[in-house]
C-alpha positions in Angstrom: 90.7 81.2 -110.1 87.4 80.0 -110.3 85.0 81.8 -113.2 81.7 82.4 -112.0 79.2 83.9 -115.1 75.4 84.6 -114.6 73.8 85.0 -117.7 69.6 85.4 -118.4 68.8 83.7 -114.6 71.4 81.2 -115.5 74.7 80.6 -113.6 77.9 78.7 -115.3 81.2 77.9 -113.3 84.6 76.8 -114.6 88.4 76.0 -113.7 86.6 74.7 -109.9 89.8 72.5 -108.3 89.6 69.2 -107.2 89.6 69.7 -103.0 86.5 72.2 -103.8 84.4 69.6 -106.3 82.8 68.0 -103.5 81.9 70.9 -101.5 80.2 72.6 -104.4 78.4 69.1 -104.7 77.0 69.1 -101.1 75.6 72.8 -101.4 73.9 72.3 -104.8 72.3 68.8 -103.9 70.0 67.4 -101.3 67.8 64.1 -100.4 64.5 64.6 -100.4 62.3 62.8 -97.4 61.7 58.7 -98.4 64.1 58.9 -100.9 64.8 55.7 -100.0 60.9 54.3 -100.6 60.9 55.9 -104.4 61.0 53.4 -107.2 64.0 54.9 -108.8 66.1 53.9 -106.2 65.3 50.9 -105.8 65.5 49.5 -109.0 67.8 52.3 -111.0 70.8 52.6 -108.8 69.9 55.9 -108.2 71.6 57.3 -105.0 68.8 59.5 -104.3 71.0 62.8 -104.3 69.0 65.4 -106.6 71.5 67.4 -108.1 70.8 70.9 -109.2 74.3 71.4 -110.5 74.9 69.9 -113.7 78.2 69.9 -115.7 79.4 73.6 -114.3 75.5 75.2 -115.0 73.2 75.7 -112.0 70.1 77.8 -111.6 71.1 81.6 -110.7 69.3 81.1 -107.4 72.4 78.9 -106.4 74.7 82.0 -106.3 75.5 82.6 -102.8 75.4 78.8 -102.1 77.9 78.3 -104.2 80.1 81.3 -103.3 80.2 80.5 -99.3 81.1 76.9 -100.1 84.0 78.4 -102.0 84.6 81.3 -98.9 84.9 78.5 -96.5 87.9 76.9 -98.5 89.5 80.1 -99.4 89.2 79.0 -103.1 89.4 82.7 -105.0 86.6 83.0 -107.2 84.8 85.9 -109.6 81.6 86.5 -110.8 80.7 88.1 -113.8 77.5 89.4 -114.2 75.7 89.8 -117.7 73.8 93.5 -118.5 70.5 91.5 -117.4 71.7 90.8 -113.9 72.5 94.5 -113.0 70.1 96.2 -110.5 68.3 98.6 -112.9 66.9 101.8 -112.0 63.2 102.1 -111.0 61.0 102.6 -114.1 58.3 104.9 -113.7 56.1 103.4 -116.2 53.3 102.1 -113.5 51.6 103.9 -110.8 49.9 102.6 -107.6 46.6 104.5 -105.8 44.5 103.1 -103.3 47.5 100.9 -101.6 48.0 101.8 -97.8 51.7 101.8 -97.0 53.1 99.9 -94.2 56.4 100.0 -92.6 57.2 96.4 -93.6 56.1 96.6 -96.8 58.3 99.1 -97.8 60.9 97.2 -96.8 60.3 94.3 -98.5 60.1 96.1 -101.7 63.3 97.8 -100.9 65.2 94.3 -100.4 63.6 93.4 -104.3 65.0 96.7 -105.4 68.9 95.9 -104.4 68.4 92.6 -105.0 67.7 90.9 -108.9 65.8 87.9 -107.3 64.8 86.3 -103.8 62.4 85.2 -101.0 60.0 87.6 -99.3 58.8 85.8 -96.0 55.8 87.5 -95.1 53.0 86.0 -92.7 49.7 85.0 -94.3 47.3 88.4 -93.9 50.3 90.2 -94.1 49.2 91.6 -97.5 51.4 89.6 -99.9 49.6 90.7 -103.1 50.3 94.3 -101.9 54.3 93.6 -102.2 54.1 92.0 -105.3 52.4 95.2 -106.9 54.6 97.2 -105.6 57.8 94.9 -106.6 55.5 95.6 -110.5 55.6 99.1 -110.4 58.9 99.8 -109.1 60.3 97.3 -111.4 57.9 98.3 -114.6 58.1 96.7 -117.9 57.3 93.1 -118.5 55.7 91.4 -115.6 54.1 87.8 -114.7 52.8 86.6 -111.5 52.3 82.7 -111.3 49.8 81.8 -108.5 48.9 77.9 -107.8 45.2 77.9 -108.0 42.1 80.0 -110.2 40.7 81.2 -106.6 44.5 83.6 -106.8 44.8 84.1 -110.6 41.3 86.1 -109.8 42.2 87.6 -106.6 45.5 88.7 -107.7 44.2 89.8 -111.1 41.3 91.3 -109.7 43.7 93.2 -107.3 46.5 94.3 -110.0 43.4 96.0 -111.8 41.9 98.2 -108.5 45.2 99.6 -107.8 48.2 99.7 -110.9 47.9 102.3 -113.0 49.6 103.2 -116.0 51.6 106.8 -117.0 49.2 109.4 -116.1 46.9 107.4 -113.8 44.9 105.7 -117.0 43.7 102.0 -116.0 45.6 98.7 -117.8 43.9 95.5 -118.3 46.0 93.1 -116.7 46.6 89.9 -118.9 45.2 86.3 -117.4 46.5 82.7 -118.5 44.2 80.2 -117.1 40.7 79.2 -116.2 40.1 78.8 -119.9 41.2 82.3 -120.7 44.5 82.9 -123.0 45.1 86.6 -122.9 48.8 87.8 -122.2 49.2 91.2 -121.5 52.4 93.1 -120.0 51.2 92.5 -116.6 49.7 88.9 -116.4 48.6 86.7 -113.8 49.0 82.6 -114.8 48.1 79.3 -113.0 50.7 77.4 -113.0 49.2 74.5 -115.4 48.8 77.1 -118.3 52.0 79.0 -117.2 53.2 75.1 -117.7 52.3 75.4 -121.1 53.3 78.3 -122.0 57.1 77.0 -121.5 56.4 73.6 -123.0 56.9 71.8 -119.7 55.0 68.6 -118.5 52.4 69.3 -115.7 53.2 66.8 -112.8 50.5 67.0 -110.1 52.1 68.3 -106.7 50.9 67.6 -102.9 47.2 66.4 -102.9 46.9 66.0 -106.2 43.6 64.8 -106.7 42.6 68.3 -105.3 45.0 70.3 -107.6 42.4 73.0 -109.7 41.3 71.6 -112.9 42.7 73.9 -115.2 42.6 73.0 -118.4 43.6 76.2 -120.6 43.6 75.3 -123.9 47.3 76.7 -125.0 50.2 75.8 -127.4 53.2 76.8 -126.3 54.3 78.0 -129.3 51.7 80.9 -129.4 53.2 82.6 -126.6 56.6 82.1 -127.3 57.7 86.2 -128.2 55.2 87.3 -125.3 57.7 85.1 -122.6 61.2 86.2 -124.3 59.9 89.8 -123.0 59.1 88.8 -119.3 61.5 90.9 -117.4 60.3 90.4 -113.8 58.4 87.0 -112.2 56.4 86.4 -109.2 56.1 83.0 -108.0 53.1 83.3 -105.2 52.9 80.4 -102.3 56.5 79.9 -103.5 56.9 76.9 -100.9 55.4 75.1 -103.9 59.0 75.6 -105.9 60.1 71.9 -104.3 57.7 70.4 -106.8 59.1 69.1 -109.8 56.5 71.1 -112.4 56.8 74.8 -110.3 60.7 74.4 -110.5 61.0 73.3 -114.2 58.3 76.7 -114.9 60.4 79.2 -113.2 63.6 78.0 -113.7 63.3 77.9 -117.5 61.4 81.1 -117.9 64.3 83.9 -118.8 62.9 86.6 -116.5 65.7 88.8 -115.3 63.9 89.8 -111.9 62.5 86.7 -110.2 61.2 86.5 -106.6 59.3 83.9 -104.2 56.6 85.3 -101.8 54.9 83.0 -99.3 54.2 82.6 -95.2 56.5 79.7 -94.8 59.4 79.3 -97.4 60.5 75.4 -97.0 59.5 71.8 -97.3 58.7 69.2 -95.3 60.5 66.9 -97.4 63.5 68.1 -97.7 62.9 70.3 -101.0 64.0 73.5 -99.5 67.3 74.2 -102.1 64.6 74.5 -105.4 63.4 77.0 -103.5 66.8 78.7 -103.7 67.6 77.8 -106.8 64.4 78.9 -108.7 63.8 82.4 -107.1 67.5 83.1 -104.5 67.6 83.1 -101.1 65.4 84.8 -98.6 66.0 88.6 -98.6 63.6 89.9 -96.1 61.5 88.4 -93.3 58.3 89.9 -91.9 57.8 88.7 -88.5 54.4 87.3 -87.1 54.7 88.9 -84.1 55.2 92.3 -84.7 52.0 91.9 -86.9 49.7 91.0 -84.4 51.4 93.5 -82.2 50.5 96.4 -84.8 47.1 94.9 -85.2 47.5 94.1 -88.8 47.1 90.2 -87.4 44.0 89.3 -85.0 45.8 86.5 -82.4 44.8 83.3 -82.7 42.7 81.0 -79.9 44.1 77.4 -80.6 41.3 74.6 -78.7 43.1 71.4 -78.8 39.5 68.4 -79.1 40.5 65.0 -77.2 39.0 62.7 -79.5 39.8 59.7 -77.1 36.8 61.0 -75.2 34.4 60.4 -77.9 36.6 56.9 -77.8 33.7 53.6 -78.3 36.2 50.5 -79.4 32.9 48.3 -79.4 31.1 50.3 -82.3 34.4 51.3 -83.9 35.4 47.3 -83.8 31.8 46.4 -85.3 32.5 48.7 -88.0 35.6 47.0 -88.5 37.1 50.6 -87.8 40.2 49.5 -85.4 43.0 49.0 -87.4 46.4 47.9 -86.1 49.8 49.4 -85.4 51.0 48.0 -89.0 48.2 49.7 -91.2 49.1 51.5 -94.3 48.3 55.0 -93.5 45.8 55.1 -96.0 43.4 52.9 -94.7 44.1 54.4 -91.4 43.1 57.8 -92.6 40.3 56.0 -94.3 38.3 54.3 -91.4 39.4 56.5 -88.7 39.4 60.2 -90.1 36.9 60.2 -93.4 34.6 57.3 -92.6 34.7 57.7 -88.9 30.9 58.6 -88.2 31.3 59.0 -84.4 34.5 61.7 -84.8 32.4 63.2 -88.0 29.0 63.9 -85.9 31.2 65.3 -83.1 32.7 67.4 -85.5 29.4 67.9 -86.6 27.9 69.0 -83.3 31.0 71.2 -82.4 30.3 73.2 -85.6 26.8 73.6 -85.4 27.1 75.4 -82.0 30.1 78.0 -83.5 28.2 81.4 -84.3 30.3 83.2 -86.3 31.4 82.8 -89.9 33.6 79.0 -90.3 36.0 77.2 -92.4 35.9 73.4 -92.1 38.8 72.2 -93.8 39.6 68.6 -95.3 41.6 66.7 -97.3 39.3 64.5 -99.2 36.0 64.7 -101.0 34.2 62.3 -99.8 35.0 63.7 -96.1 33.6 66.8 -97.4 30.2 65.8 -98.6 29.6 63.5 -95.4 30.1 66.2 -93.1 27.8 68.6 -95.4 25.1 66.3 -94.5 25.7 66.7 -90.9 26.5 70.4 -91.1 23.0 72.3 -92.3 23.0 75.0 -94.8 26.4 74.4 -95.6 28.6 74.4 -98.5 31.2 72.4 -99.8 34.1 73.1 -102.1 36.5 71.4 -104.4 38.8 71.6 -107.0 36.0 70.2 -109.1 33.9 73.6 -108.7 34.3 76.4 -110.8 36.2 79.4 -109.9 32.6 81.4 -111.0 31.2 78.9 -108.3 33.4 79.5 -105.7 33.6 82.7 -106.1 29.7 83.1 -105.3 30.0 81.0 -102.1 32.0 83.2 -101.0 30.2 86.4 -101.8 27.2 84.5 -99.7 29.8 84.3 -96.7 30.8 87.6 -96.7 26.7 88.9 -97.3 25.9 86.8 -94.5 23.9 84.8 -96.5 26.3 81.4 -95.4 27.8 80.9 -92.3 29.9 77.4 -92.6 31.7 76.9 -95.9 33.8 72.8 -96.3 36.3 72.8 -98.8 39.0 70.8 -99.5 43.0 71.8 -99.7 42.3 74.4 -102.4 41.3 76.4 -99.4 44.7 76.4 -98.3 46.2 79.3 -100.2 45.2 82.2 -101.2 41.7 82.4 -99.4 41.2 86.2 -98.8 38.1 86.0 -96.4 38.7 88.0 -93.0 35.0 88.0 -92.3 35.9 84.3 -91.2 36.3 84.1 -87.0 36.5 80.3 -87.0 38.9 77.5 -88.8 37.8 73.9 -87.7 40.5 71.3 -89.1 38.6 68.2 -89.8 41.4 66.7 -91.5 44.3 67.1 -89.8 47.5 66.5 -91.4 51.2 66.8 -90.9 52.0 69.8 -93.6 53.9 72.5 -91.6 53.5 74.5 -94.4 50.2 74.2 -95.1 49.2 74.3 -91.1 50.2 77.8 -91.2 48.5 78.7 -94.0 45.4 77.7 -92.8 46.0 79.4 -89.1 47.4 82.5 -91.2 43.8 82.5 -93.1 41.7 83.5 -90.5 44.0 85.6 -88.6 42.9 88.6 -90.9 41.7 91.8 -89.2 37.7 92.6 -89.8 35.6 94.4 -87.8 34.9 93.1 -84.4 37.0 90.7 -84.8 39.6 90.9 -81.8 41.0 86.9 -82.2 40.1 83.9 -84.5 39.4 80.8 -83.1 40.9 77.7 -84.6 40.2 74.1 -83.7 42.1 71.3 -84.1 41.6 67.4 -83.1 44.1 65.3 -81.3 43.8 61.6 -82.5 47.0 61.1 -81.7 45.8 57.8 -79.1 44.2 56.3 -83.1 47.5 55.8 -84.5 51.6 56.0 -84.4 50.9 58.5 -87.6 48.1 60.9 -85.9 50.9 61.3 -83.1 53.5 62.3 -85.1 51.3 64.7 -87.2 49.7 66.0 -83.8 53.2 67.2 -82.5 54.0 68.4 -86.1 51.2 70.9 -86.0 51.8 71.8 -81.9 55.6 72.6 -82.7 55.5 74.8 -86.0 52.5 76.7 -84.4 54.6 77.2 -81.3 57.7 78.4 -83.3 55.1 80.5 -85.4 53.0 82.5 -83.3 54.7 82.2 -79.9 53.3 84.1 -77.1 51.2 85.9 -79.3 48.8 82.6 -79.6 46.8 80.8 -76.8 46.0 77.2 -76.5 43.1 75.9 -75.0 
């Protein structure tokens, strides 16, 4: 019979037989998108098969992979669980006041309870940071929630302190690791670079990583080392972001007993999905977009689809030596056609300019940032360069009225909590499903007067083989999304 033991988030399985090896092999493994193109295949032999089973010890997550591969050969296994992996009792040490209780809400917090670890699925708007406090106090004692960039560690900080109480309804000062501050408490909120350190692991930059916060906590790991050993339950916000090497290496070798993923859109583009699994478990409750919108905690969303090919002039474009061919590398194709393009960037430009109500322009690079500040008056842009003191004043001015168009770059992607917004213009475009419905998800926030948000997108899809594919990319996962509750225009 095959042993199964899960011991401090870590699995370990023995006396497997040889017709069930290579099953176990398939469900624990996976190729990640252009493999193929990655130097370690091509010149270490490498089969590009990332293997998250190593001699009988897998992350916990892995659990039910591994036991319906067995189900499906009738190979007879059993698991045995440590003390840390049984489903404690509630604790009562934390209090929440001031939290409005929603019907799905509660029942993601009930999957956490009878499950040890997971995914929670839930929509962007659909109050996220909620659930996690309430996953806190239900599960009390030692708790750390790792967000991706400083714009969340202060949200979700700032949001831990309004409403978790301790016994008797006295206030707690909830710990912070990043943006410079080192101050571990029994409820903490961490970037991920100092929650990097804090484990001794090597920060890799993931996805746009010249945009990636510039968080440079001074920490030694060292320090903090008793403080981690008492973690009992983890929160990994945006958890699509567990398919990057640095995320997984974090969670996976943190010993929390409790651990559990929330974001709008669980999966990877590339292929990543199973670190998702492994790190935090599979997804134990869904919220669904629809019945949000339908309950009016979610504004629908108006979708206009710009032509570029009208604004189309191949005589200025060619004189600007802007045309590029079939066989361009994508970045130069980005380059001239998307960042440098100054007849699509004044179009955008004009389009903006006429919008009334409160907008997000979003990009991917700097320098497409600052060009269409100068076109856009009064207003601001936003990068990973600025400080979260910075940011966090611009958009004060956005929701006093004092701003009305706000640029920023992909930190803008998660974790943005400004309903006031009523229009999303996607200057960059892009082919991240993940990220696409972030950014829809961001402005589909109720506010007052607000009835729909408005978000435009650009089809250059007539530029280049690549703007096609990303075109269709962001039409299908929007479709599959939002449904009927969207319209496209």
């Amino acid at each position: 019979m095959v042993q199964i033991t899960i011991r401090q988030g870590q699995g370990y399985i023995s006396n497997v037989p040889y017709e069930a090896e290579e099953a176990l092999r398939n469900a624990t493994s996976f190729r990640a998108s252009g493999y193929q193109f990655t130097w370690h295949y091509r010149n270490t032999g490498w089969d590009g098969w990332t293997k998250l089973m190593k001699h009988g010890k897998f992350p916990a997550g892995l659990l039910t992979k591994i036991t319906k591969a067995l189900q499906a050969l009738d190979v007879e296994y059993e698991v045995a669980l440590d003390d840390s992996e049984e489903i404690p009792k509630p604790d009562a040490e934390f209090e929440l006041e001031g939290i409005e209780s929603r019907w799905y809400q509660d029942e993601a917090v009930e999957a956490a309870l009878l499950n040890p670890r997971g995914v929670i699925r839930a929509p962007t708007g659909s109050g996220k940071t909620a659930i996690g406090a309430r996953v806190i106090q239900v599960r009390g004692k030692h708790s750390l929630v790792i967000v991706p960039t400083i714009d969340l560690l202060y949200q979700y900080k700032e949001f831990l302190e309004s409403h978790l109480r301790g016994p008797g309804g006295s206030s707690i000062e909830v710990g912070q690791l990043g943006d410079g501050v080192v101050n571990p408490r029994p409820v903490t909120v961490a970037t991920i670079r100092t929650a990097a350190k804090a484990v001794n692991v090597a920060y890799k930059s993931y996805e746009y990583a010249e945009y990636d916060d510039k968080d440079d906590t001074d920490l030694q790991h060292h320090e903090l080392r008793e403080w981690v050993d008492q973690i009992d339950t983890l929160i990994v916000d945006e958890a699509h972001i567990l398919g990057a090497e640095t995320v997984y290496e974090v969670v996976t070798k943190l010993p929390a007993h409790n651990k559990y993923g929330m974001s709008a859109s669980p999966w990877r583009d590339d292929g990543a999905d199973l670190m998702i699994e492994a790190a935090v478990g599979p997804t134990i409750y869904r919220i669904d977009t629809g019945e949000l919108v339908r309950d009016g905690f979610l504004v629908p969303p108006i979708i206009r689809c710009v032509d570029t090919s009208e604004w189309w002039d191949p005589a200025a474009w060619q004189s600007g030596n802007m045309r590029l061919g079939i066989k361009s590398q994508f970045q130069d194709a980005y380059k001239h056609e998307i960042v440098e393009n100054q007849i699509r960037n004044e179009k955008i430009a004009e389009i903006v300019n006429e919008l009334t109500q409160p907008t997000l322009v979003l990009v991917k690079q700097v320098k497409h940032g600052k060009l269409l500040q100068s076109l856009i008056p009064g207003s601001k842009f936003l990068s990973g360069k600025n400080p979260g003191a910075e940011r966090s004043q611009v958009y004060e001015e956005l929701r006093s009225g004092e701003l009305r168009v706000i640029i920023a770059t992909t930190i803008a992607d998660m974790g943005l909590d400004l309903p006031i917004l009523g229009a999303l213009v996607l200057a960059g475009g892009g082919k991240s499903s993940t990220r696409h419905l972030q950014r829809i998800g961001r402005i589909a926030r109720p506010y007052p007067g607000k009835d729909s948000a408005l978000v435009i997108d650009f089809d250059d899809s007539h530029v280049h083989r690549w703007f096609s594919d990303h075109w269709d990319r962001r039409r299908k996962i929007e479709q599959a999304e939002w449904q009927s509750s969207a319209v496209w225009i």
